[in-house]
C-alpha positions as CSV (number, residue, x, y, z in Angstrom):
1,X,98.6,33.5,-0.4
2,X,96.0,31.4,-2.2
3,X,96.8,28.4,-4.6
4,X,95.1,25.4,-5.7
5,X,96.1,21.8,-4.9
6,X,96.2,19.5,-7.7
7,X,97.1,16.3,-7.6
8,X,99.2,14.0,-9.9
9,X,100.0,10.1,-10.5
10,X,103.0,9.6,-8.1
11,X,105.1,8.0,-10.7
12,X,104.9,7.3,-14.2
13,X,107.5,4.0,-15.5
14,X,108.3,3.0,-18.7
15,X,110.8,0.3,-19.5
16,X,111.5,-2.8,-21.6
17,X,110.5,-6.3,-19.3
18,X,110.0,-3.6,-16.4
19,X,106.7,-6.0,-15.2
20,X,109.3,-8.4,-13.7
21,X,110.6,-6.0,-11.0
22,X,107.0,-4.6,-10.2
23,X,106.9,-4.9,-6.5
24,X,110.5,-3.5,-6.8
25,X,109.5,-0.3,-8.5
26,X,106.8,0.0,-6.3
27,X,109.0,0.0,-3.1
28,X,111.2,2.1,-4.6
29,X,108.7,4.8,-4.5
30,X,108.2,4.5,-0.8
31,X,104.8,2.1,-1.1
32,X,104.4,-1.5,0.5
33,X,101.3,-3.0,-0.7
34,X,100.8,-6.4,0.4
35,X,97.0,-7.0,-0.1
36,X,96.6,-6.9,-4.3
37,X,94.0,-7.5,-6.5
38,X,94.7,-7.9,-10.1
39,X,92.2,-6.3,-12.7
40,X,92.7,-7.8,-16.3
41,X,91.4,-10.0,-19.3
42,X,92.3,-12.6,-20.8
43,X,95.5,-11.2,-22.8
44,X,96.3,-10.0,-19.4
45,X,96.0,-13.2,-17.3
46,X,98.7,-14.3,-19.7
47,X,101.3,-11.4,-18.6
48,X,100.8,-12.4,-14.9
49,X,101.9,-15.9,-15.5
50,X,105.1,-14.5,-17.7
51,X,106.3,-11.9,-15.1
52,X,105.4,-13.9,-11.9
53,X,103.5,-11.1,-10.3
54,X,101.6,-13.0,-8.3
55,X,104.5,-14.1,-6.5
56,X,105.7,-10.6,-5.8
57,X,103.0,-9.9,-3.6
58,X,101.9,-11.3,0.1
59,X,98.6,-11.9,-1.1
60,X,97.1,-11.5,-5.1
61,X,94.1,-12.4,-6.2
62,X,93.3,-12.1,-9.8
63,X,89.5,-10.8,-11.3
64,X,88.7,-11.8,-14.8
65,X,87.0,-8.8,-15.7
66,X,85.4,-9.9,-19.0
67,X,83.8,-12.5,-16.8
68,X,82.6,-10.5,-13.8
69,X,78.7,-9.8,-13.8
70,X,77.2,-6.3,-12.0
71,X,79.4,-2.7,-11.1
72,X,77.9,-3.1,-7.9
73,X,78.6,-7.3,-7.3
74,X,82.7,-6.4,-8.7
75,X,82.2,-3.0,-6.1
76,X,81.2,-5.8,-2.9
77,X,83.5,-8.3,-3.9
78,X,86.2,-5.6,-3.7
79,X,85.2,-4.2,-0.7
80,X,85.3,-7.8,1.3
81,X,88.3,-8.7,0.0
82,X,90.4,-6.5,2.0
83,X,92.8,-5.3,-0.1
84,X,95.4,-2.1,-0.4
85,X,96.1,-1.9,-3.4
86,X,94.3,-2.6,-7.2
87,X,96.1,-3.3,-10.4
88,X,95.0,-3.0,-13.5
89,X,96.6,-4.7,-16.5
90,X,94.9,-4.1,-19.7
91,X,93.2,-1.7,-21.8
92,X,91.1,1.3,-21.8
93,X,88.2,-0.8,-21.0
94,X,89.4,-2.8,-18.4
95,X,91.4,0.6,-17.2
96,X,87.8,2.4,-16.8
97,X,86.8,-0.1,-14.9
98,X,89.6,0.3,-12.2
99,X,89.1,3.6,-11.9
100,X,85.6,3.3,-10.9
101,X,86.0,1.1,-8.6
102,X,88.9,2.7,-7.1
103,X,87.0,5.4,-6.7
104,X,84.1,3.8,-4.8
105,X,86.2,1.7,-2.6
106,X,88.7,4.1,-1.8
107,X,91.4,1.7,-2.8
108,X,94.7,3.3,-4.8
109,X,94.9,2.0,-8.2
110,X,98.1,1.4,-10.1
111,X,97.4,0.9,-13.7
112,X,99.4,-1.2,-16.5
113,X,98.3,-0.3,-19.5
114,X,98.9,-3.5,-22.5
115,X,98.0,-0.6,-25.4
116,X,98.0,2.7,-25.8
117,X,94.7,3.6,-27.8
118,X,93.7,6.6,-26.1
119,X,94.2,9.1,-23.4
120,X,92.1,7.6,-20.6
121,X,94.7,5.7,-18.8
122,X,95.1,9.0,-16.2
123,X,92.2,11.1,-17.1
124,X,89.5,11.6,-14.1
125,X,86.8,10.3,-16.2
126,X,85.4,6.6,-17.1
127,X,83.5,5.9,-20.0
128,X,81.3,3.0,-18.8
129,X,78.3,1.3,-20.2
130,X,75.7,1.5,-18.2
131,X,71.8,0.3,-18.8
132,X,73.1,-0.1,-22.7
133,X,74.3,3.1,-22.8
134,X,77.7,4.8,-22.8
135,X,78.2,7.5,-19.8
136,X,81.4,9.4,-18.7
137,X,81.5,9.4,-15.0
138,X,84.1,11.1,-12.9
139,X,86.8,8.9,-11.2
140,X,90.4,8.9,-9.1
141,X,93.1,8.8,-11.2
142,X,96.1,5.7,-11.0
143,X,98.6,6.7,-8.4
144,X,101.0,5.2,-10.8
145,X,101.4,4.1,-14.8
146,X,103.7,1.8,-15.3
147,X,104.2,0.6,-19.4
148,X,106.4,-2.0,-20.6
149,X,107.6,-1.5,-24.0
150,X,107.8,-5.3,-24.8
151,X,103.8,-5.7,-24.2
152,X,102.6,-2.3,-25.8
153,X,104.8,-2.9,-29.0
154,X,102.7,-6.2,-29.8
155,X,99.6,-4.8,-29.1
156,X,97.2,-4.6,-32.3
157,X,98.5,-1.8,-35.1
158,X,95.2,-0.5,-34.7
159,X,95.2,0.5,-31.3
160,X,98.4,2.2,-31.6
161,X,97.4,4.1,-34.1
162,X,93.6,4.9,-32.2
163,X,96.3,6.0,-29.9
164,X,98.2,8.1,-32.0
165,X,94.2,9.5,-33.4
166,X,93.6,10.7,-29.6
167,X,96.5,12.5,-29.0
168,X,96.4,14.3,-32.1
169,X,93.1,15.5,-31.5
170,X,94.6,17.3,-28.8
171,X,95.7,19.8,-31.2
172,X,91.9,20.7,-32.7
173,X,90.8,21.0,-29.3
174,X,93.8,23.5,-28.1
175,X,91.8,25.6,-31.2
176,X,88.7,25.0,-30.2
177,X,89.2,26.2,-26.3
178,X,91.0,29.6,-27.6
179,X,88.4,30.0,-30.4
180,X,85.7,29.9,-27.6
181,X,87.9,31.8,-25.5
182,X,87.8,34.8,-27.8
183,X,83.8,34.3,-29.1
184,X,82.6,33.5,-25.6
185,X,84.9,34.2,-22.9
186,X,85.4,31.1,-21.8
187,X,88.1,30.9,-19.1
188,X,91.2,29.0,-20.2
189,X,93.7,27.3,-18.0
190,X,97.1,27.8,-19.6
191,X,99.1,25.8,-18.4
192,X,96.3,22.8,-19.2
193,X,96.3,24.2,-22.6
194,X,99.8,23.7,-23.4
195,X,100.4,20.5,-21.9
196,X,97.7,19.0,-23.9
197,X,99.2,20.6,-27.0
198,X,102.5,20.3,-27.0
199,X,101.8,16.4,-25.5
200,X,100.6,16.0,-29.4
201,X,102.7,18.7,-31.4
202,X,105.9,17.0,-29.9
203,X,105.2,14.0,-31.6
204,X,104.9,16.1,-35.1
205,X,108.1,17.6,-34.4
206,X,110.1,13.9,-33.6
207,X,108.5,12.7,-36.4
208,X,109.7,15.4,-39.3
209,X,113.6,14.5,-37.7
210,X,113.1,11.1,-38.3
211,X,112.8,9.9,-35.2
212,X,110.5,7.3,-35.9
213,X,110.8,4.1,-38.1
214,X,107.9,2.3,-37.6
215,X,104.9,1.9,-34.9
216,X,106.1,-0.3,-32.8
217,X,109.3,1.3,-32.5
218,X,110.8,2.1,-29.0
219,X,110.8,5.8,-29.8
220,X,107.3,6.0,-30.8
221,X,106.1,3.6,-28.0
222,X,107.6,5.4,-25.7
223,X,106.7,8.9,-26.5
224,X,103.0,8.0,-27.6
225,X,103.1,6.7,-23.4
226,X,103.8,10.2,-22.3
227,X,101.9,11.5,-24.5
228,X,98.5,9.9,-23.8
229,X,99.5,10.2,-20.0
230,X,100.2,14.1,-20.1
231,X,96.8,14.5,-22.1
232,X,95.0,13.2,-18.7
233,X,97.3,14.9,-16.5
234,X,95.7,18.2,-18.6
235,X,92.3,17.2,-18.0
236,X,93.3,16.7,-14.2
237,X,94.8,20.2,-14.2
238,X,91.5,21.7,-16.2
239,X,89.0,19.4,-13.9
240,X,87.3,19.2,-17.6
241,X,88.4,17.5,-20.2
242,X,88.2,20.7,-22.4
243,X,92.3,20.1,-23.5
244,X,91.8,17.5,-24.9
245,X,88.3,17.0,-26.4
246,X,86.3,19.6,-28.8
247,X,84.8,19.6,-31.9
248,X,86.5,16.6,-33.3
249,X,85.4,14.9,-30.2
250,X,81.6,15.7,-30.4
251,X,81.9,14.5,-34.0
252,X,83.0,10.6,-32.3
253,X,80.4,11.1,-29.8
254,X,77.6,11.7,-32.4
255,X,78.8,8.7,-34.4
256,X,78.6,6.8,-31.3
257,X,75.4,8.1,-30.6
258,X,74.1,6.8,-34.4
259,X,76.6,3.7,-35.0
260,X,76.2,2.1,-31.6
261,X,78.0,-1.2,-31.2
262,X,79.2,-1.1,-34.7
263,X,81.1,2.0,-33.8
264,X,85.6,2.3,-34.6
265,X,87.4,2.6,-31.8
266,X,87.4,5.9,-30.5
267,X,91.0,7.4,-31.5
268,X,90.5,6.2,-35.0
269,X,87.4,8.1,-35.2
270,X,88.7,11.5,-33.2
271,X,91.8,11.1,-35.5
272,X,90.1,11.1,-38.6
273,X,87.7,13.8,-37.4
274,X,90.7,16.0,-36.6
275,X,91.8,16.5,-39.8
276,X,88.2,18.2,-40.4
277,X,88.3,19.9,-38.0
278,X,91.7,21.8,-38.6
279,X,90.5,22.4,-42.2
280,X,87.5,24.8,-40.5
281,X,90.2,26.4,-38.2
282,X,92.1,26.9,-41.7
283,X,95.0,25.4,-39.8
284,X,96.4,23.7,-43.1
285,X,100.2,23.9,-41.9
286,X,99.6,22.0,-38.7
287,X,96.9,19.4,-41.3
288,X,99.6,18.9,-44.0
289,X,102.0,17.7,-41.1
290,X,99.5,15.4,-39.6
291,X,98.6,13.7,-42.9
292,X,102.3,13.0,-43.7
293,X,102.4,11.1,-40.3
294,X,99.1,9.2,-40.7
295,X,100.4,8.2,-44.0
296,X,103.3,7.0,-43.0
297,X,102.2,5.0,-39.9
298,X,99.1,3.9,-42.3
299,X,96.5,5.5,-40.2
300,X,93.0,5.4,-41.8
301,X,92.5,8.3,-44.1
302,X,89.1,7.5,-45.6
303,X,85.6,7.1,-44.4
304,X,85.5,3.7,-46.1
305,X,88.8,2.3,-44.4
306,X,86.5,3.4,-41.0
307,X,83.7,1.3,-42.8
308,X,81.7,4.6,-42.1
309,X,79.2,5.9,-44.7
310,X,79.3,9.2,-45.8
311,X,75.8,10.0,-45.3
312,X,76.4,8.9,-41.5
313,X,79.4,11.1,-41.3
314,X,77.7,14.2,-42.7
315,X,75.0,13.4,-39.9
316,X,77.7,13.2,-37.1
317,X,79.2,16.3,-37.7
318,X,75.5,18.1,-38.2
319,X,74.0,16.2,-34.7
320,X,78.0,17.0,-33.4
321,X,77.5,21.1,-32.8
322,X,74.3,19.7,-30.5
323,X,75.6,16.7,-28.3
324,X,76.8,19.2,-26.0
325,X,77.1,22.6,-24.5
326,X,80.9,23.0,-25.7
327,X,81.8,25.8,-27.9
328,X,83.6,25.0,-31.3
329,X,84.4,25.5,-34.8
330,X,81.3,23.7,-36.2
331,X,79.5,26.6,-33.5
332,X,80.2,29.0,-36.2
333,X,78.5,27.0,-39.2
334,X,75.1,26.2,-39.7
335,X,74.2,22.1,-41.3
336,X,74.1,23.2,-44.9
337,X,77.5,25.1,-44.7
338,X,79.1,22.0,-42.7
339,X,77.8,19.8,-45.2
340,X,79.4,21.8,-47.9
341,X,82.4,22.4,-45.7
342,X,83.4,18.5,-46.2
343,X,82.7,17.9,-49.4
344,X,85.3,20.4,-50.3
345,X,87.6,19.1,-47.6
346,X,87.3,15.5,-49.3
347,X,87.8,17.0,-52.5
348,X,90.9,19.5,-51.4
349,X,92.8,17.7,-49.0
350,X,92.4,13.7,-49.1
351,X,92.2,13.8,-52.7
């Protein structure tokens, strides 16, 4: 018999005030770390002091990662220090960061997560600047999440709802894989597929039964967490992060690629692009829905609440079918038709 072994985050946590049992949890789950070091910044620093975790430790020692200097001096320092287990408490930045160098030391990672603005905190890929530029680069995943509700909730609106961008553009990339599926023959992992879709589509269904009454609502909170985590689970499952990243996803790259540091943060932009996107796969059902939720959470719906220019947009999605070898919907239209193709979206749908 053959069969693949894939490998999972141990245990994923999410509770109200769940940061004062920490070492408790962990326990619980058959771990005993004594040797911690504590990833974070400077909102972070102020959660250790609130929940006493470095007192639930033997040993903790705390990195300032907005103050550290090289990859490779944070790698060393690491390395020296002896420890079994690193915690990161933070976001997607500080996250990334963690991953990596989990990865290079061979030390588990467990991560806490103080936002939820995209789908990185499991995924087995960093997105690090290095030598001024942005490059993905393949890491270990957290052996465990752990989210408490009190922190996410009054994180900034604007993560949550770069949050709420990513995982939606789950649901233009489940398109774009079985589009390319059928034009190219590109293999598809189901069961990837679908977890990655229905991570997304579950949160259009809770919404429509009024499940939600505002952002920072427990409900939400709580279902955007296993949402964004079950999007990286996918992309552990694919070994590719084809679930959850097509053509709205080349369309953030490329504005990366033009807008550099002035760039949005990346789920507002994938969010936004998603809604194009499902207008080329004539998906208007499934776009209809999603615009009823981003107006009710007041998620961007216009190129000038991104403080993006239209002739930069209508760039991004031309240099989009180009940043990389991925089949999509914008495969099957050449720059003028594109062009064309979102000037009657704008007119059409966000009118």
């Amino acid at each position: 018999m053959f069969f693949e072994n894939i490998n999972f985050p141990i245990f994923i946590k999410i509770g109200d005030k769940i940061l004062s049992k920490l070492s408790k949890l962990i326990k619980e789950e058959n771990f005993n770390f004594e040797n911690v070091v504590i990833f974070c910044g400077n909102t972070g620093q102020k959660f250790l002091q609130k929940f006493n975790l470095e007192k639930q430790f033997k040993r903790v020692d705390l990195i300032n990662i907005r103050k550290i200097g090289s990859f490779s001096s944070l790698k060393s320092e690491v390395i020296k220090g002896n420890y079994d287990l690193i915690i990161s408490i933070g976001g997607g930045y500080i996250n990334d960061i963690a991953k990596y160098i989990s990865t290079e030391s061979l030390i588990p990672l467990i991560s806490i997560p103080t936002t939820l603005s995209n789908d990185g905190i499991v995924s087995p890929v960093s997105i690090l600047r290095l030598n001024n530029k942005y490059r993905s680069i393949g890491t270990v995943y957290p052996i465990g999440v752990i989210g408490d509700i009190e922190i996410i909730k009054k994180s900034p609106k604007m993560h949550l709802l770069s949050g709420l961008g990513d995982l939606m553009s789950n649901i233009s990339a489940y398109f774009d894989w079985i589009l390319s599926s059928e034009e190219t023959g590109e293999k598809i992992n189901n069961i990837a597929l679908n977890i990655s879709y229905y991570s997304a589509i579950s949160i259009l269904y809770n919404f429509k039964l009024n499940k939600y009454d505002a952002l920072n609502s427990d409900s939400f909170i709580i279902d955007l967490f296993y949402g964004l985590v079950l999007s990286g689970i996918s992309m552990i499952i694919a070994k590719s992060s084809r679930p959850a990243s097509g053509s709205e996803h080349n369309i953030s790259h490329a504005l990366d690629e033009i807008l550099g540091d002035k760039n949005n943060l990346h789920g507002l932009q994938v969010g936004y692009s998603t809604l194009f996107t499902l207008y080329l796969h004539k998906k208007y059902k499934i776009l209809e829905d999603l615009i009823k939720i981003y107006k009710f959470f007041d998620f961007p719906l216009s190129l000038e609440k991104l403080n993006i220019d239209e002739k930069i947009f209508l760039k991004a999605i031309k240099l989009a079918k180009r940043i990389r070898n991925r089949y999509t919907i914008l495969s099957k239209y050449d720059d003028k038709s594109l062009e064309k193709e979102f000037l009657k979206f704008k007119r059409e749908v966000l009118k």
